[in-house]
N, CA, C and O atoms as a Tinker XYZ file with bonds, in Angstrom:
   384  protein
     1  N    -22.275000    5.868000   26.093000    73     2
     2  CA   -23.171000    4.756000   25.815000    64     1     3
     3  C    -24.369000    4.781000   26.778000    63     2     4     5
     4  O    -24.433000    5.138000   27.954000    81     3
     5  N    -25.464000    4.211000   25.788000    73     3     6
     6  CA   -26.657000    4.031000   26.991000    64     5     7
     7  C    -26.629000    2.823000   27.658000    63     6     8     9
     8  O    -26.370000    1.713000   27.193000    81     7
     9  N    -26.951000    3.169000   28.922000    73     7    10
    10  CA   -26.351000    2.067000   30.045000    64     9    11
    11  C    -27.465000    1.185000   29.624000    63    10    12    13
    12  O    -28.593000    1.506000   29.250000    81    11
    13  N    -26.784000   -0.313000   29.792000    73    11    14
    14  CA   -27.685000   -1.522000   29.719000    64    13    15
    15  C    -28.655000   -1.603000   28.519000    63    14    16    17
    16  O    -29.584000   -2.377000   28.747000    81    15
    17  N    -28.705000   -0.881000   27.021000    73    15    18
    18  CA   -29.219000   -0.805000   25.741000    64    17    19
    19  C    -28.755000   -2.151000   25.177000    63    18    20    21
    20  O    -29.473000   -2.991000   24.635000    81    19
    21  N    -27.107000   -2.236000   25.448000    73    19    22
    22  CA   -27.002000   -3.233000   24.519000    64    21    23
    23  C    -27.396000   -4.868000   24.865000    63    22    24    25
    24  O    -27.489000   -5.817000   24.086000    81    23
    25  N    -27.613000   -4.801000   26.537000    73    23    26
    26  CA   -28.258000   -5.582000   27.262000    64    25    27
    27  C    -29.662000   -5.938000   26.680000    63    26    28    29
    28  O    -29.728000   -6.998000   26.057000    81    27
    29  N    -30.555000   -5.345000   26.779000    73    27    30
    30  CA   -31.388000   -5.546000   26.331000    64    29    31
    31  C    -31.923000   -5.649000   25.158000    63    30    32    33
    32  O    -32.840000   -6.350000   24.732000    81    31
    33  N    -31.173000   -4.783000   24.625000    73    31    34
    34  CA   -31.372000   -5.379000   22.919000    64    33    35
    35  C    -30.943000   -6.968000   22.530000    63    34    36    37
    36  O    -31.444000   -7.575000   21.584000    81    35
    37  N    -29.868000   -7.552000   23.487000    73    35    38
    38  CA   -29.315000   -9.315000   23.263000    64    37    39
    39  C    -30.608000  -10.063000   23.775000    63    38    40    41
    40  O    -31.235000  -10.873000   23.092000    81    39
    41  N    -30.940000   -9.670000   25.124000    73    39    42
    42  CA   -31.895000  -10.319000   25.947000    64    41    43
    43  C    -32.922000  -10.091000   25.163000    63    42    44    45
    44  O    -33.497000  -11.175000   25.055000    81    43
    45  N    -33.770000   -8.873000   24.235000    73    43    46
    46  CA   -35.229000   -9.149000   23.486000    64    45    47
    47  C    -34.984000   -9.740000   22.283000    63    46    48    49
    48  O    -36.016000  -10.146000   21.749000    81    47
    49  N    -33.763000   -9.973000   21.537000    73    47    50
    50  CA   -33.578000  -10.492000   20.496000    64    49    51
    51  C    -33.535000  -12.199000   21.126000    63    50    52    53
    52  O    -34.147000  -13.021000   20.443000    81    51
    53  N    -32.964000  -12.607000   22.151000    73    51    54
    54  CA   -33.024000  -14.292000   22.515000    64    53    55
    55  C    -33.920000  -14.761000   23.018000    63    54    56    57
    56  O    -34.042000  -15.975000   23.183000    81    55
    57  N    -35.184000  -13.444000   23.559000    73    55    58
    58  CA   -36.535000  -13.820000   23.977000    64    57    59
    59  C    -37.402000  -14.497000   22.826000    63    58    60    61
    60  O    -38.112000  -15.501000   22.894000    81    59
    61  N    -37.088000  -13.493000   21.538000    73    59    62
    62  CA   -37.640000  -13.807000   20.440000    64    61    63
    63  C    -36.854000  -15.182000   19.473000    63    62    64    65
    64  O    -37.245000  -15.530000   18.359000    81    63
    65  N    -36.066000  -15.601000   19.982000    73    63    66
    66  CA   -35.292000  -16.845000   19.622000    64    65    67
    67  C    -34.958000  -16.295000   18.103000    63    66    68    69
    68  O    -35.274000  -16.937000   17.101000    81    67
    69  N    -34.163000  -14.810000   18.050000    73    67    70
    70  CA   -33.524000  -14.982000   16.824000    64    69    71
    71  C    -32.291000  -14.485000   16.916000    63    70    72    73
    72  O    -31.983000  -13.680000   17.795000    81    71
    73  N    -31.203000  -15.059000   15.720000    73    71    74
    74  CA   -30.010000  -14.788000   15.145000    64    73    75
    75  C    -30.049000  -13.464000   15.330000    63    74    76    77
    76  O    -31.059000  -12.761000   15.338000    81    75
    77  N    -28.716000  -13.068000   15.509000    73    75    78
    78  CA   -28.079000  -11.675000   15.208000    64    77    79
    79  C    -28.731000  -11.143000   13.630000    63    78    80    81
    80  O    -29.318000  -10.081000   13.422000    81    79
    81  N    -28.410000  -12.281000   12.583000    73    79    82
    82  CA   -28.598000  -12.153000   11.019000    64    81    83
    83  C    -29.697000  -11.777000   10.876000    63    82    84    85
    84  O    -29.950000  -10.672000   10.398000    81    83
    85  N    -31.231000  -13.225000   11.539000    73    83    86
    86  CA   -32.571000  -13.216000   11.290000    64    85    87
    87  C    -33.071000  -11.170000   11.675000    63    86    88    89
    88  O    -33.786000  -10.447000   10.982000    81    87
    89  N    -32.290000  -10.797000   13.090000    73    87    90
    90  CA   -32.631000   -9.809000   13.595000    64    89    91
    91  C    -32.281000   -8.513000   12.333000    63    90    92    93
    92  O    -33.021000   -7.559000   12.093000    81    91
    93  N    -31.293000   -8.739000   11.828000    73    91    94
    94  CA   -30.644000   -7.604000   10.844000    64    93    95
    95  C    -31.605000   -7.641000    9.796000    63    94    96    97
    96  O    -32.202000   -6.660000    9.353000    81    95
    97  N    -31.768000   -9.247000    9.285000    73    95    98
    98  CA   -32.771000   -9.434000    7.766000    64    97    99
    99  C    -33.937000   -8.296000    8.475000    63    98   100   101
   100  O    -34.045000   -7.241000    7.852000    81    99
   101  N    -34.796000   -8.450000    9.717000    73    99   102
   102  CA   -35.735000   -7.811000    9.848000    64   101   103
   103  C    -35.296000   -6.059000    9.720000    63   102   104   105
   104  O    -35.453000   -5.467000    8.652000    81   103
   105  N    -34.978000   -5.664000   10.426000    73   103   106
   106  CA   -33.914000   -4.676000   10.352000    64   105   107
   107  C    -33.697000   -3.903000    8.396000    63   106   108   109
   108  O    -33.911000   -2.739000    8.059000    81   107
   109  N    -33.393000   -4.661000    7.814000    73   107   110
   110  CA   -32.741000   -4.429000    6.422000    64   109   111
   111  C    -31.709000   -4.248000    6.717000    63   110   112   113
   112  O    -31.428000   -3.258000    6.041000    81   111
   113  N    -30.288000   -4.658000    7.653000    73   111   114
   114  CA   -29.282000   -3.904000    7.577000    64   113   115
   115  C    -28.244000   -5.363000    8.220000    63   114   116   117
   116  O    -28.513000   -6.445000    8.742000    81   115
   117  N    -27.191000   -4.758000    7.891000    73   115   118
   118  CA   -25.766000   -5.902000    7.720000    64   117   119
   119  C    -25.892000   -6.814000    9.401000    63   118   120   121
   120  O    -25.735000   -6.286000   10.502000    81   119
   121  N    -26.098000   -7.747000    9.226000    73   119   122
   122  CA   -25.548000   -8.451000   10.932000    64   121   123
   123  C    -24.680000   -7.593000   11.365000    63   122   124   125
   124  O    -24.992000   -7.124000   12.459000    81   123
   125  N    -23.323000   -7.054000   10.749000    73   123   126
   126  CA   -22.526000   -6.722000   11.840000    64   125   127
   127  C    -22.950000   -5.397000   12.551000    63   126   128   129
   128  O    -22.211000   -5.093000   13.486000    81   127
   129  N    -23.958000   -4.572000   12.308000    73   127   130
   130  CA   -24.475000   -3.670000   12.849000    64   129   131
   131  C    -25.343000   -3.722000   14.456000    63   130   132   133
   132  O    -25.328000   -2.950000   15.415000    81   131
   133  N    -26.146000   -5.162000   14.159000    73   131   134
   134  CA   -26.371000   -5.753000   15.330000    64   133   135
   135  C    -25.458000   -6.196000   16.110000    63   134   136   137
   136  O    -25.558000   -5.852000   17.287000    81   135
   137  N    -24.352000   -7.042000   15.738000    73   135   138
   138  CA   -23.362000   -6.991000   16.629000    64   137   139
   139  C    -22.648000   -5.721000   17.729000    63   138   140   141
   140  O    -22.307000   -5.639000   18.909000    81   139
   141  N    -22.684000   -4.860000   16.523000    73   139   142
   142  CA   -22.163000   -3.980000   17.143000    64   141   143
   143  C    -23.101000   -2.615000   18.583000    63   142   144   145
   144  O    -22.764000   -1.767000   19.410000    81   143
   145  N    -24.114000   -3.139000   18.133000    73   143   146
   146  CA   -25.153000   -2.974000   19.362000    64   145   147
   147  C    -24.976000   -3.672000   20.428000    63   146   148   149
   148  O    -24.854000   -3.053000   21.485000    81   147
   149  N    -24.917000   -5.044000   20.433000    73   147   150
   150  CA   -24.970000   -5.904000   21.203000    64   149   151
   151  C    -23.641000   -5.492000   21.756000    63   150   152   153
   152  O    -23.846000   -5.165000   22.925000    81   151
   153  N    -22.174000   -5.334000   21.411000    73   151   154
   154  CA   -20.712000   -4.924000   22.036000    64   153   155
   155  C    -20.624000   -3.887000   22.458000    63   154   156   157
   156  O    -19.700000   -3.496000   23.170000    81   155
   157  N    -21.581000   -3.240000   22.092000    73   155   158
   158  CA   -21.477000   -1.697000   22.720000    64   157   159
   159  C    -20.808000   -0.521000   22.036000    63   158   160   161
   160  O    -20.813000    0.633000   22.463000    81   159
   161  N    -20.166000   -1.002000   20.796000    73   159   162
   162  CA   -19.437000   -0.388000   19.798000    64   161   163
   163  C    -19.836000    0.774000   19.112000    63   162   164   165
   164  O    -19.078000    1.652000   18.699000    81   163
   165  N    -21.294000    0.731000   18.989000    73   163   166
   166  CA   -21.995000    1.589000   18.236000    64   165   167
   167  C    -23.607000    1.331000   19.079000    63   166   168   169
   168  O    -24.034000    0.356000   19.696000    81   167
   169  N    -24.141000    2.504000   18.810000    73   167   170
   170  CA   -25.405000    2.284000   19.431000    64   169   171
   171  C    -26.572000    2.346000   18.005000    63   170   172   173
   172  O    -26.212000    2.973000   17.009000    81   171
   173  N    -27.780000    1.739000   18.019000    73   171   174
   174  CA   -28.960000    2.101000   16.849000    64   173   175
   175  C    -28.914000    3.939000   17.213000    63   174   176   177
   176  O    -28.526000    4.752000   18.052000    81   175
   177  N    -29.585000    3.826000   15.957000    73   175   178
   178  CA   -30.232000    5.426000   15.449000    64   177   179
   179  C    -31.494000    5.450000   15.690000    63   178   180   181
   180  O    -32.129000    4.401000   15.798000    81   179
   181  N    -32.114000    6.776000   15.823000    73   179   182
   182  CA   -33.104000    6.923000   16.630000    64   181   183
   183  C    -34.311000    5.795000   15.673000    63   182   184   185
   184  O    -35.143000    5.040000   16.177000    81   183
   185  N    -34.063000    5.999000   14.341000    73   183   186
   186  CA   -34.646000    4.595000   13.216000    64   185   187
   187  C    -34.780000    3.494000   13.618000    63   186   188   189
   188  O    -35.795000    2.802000   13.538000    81   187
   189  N    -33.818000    3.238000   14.068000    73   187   190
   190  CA   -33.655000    1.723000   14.333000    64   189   191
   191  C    -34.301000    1.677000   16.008000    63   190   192   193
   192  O    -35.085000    0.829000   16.433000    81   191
   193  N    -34.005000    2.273000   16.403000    73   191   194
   194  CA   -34.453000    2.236000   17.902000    64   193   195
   195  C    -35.972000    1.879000   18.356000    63   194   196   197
   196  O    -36.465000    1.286000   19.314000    81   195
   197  N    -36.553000    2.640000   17.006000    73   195   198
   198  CA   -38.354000    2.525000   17.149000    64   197   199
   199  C    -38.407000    1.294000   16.067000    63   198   200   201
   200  O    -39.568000    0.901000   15.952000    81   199
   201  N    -37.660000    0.710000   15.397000    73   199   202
   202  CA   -37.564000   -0.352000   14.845000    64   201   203
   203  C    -37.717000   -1.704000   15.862000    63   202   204   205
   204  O    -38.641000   -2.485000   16.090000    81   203
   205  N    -36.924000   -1.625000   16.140000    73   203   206
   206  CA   -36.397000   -2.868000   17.081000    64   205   207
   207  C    -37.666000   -2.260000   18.581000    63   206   208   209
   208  O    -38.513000   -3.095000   18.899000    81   207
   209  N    -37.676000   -1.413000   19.056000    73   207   210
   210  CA   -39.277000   -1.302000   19.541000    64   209   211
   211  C    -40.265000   -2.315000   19.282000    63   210   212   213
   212  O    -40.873000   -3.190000   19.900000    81   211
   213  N    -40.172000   -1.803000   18.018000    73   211   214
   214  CA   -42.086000   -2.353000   17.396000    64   213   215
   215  C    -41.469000   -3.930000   17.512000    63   214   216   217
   216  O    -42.358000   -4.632000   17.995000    81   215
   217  N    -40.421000   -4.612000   17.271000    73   215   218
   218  CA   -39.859000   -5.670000   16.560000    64   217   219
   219  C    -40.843000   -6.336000   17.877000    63   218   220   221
   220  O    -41.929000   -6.915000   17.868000    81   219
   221  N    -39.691000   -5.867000   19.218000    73   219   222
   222  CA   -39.401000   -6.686000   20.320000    64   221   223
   223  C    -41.061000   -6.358000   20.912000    63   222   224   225
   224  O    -41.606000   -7.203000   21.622000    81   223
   225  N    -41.567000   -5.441000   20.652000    73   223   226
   226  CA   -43.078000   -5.069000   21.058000    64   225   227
   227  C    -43.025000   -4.763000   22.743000    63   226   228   229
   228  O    -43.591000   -5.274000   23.709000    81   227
   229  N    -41.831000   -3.420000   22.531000    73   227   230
   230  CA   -41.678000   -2.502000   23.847000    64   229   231
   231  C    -41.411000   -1.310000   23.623000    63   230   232   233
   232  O    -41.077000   -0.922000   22.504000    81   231
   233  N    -41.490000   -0.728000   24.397000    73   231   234
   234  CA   -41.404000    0.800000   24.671000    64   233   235
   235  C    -39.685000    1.112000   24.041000    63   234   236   237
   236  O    -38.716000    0.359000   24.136000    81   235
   237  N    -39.760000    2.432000   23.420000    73   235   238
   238  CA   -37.992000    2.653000   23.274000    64   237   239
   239  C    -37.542000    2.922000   24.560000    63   238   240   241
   240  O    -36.330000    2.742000   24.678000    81   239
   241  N    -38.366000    3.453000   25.998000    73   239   242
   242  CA   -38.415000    3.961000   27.422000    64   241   243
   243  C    -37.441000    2.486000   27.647000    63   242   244   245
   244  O    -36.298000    2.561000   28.099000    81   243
   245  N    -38.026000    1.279000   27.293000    73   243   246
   246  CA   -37.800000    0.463000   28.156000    64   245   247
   247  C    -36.407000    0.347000   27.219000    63   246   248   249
   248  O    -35.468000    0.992000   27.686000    81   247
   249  N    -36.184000   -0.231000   26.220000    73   247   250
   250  CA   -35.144000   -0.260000   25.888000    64   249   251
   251  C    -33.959000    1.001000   25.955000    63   250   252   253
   252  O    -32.876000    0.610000   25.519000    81   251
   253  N    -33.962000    2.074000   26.302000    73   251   254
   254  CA   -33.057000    2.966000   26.680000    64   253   255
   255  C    -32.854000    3.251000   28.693000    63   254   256   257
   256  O    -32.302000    4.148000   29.330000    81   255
   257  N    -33.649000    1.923000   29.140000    73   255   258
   258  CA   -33.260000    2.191000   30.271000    64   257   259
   259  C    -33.921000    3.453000   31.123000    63   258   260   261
   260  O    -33.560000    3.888000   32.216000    81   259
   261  N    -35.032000    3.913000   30.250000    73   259   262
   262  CA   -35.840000    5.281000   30.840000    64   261   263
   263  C    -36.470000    4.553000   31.711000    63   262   264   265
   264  O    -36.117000    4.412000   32.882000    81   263
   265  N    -37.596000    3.967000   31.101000    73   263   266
   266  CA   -38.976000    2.924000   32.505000    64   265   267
   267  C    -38.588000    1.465000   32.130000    63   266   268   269
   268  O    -38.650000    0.974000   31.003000    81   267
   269  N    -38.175000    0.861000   33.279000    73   267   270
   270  CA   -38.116000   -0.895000   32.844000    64   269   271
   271  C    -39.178000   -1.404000   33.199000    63   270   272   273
   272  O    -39.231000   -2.047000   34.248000    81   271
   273  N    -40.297000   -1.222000   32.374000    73   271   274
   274  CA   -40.967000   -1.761000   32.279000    64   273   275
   275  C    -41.683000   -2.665000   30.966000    63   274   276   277
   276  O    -41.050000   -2.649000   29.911000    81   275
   277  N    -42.917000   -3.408000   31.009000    73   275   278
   278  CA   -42.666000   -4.371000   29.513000    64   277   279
   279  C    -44.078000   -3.805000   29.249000    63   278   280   281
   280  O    -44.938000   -3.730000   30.127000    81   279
   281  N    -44.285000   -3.319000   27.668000    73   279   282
   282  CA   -46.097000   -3.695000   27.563000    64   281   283
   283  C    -46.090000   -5.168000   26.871000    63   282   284   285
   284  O    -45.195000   -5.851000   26.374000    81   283
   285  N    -47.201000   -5.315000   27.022000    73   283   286
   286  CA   -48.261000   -6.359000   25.887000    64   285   287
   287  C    -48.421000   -5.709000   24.362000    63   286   288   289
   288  O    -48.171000   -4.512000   24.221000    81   287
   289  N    -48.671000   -6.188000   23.680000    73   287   290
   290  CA   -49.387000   -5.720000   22.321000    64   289   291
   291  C    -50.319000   -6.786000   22.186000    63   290   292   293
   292  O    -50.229000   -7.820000   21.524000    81   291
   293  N    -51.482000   -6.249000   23.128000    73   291   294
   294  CA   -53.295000   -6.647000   22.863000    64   293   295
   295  C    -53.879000   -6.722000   21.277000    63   294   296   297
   296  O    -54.724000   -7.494000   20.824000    81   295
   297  N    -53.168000   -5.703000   20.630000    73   295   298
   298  CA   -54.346000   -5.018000   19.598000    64   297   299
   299  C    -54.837000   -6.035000   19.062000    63   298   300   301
   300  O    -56.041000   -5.810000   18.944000    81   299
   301  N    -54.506000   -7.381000   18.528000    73   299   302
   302  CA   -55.496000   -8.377000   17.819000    64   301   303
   303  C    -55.801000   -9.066000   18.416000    63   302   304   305
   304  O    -55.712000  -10.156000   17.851000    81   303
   305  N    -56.390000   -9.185000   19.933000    73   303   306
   306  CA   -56.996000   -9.692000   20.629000    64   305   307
   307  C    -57.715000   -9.124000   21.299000    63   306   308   309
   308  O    -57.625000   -7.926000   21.567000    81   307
   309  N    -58.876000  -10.173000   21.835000    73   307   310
   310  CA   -60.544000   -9.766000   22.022000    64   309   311
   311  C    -60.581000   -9.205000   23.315000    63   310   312   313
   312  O    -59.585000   -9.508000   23.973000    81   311
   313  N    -61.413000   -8.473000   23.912000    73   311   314
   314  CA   -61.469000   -7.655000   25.079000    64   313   315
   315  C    -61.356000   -8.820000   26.322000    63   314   316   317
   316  O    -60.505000   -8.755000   27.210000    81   315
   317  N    -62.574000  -10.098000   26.189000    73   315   318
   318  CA   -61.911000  -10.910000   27.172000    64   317   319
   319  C    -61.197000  -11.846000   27.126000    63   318   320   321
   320  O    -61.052000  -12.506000   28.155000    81   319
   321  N    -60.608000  -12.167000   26.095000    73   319   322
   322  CA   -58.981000  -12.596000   26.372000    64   321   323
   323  C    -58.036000  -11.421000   27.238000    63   322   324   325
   324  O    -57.307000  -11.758000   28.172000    81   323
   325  N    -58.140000  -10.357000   26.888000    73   323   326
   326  CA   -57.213000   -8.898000   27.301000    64   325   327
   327  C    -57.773000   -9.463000   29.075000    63   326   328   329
   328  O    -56.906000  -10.010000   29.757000    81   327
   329  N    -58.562000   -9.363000   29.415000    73   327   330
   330  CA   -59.432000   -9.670000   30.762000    64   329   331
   331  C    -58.449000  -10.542000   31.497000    63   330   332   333
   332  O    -57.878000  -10.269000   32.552000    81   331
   333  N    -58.310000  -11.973000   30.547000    73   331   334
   334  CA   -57.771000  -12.868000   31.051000    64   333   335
   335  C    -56.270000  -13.144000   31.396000    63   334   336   337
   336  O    -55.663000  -13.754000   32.277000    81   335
   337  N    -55.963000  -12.421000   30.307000    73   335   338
   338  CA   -54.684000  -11.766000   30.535000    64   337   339
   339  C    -53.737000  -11.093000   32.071000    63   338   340   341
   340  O    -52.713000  -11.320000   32.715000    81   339
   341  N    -55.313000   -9.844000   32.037000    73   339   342
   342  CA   -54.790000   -8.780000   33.099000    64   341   343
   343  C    -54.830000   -9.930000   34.377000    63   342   344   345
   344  O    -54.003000   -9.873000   35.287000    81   343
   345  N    -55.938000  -11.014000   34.322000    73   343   346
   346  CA   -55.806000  -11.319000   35.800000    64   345   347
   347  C    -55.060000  -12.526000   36.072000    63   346   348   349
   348  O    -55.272000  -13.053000   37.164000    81   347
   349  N    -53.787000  -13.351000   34.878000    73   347   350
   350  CA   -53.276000  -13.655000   35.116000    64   349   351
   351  C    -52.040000  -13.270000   35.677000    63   350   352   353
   352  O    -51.313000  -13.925000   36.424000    81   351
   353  N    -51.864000  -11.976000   35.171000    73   351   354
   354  CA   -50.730000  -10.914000   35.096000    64   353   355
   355  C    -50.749000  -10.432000   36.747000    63   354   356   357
   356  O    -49.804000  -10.321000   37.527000    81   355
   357  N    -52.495000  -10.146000   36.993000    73   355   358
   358  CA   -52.510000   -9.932000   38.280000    64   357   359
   359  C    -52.086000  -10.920000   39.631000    63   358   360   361
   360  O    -51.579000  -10.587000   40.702000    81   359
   361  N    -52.460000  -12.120000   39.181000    73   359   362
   362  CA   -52.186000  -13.149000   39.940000    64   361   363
   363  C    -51.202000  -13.635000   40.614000    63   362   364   365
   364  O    -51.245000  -14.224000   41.694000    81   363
   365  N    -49.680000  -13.205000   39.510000    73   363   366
   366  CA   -48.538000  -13.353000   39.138000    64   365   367
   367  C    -47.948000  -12.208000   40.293000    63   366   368   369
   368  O    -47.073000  -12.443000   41.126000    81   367
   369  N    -48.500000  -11.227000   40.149000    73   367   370
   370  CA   -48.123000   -9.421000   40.861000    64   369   371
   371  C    -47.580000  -10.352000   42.185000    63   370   372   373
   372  O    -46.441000  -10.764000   42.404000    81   371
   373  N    -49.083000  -10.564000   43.147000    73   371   374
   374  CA   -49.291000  -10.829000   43.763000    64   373   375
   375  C    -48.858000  -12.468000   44.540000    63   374   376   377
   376  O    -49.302000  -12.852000   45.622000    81   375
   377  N    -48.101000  -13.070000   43.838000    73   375   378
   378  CA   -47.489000  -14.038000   44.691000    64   377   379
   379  C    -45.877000  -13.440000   45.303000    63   378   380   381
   380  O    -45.141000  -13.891000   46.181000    81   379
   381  N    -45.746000  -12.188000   44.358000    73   379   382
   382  CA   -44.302000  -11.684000   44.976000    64   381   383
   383  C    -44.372000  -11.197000   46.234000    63   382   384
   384  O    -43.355000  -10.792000   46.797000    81   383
């Protein structure tokens, strides 16, 4: 098993405040498949993996535990909103 996958697949699915089900409807595929991600029982296919990617709007890196790190998805927003963004983001860095 990939360490901490099924972790994070629970944690970006409750970020996004949805059901196991709502997550599968997106998906096309049975709830209990998500479950079984989430238990560790079975892991996604490389399909589903860039699925639930785009879903949660992260890297598959981050969800396989390669880089923990998070992006943004800017693309329909204006260069200085993106601006305002970075220097809240920056702001944030920097009280740690």
């Amino acid at each position: 098993m990939i360490n901490g996958l099924a972790a994070r697949i629970k944690q970006e699915r409750k970020n996004m405040h949805l059901s196991q089900k709502q997550l599968a409807d997106r998906l096309r595929i049975h709830k209990s498949s998500v479950n079984a991600w989430e238990s560790e029982k079975t892991q996604p296919s490389l399909i589903y993996l860039i699925k639930l990617s785009d879903i949660f709007s992260v890297t598959t890196d981050y969800l396989l535990g390669i880089k923990i790190t998070k992006q943004l998805n800017v693309s329909n927003i204006s260069d200085t909103d993106v601006g305002a963004i970075q220097t809240v983001i920056d702001s944030l860095k920097n009280k740690k």
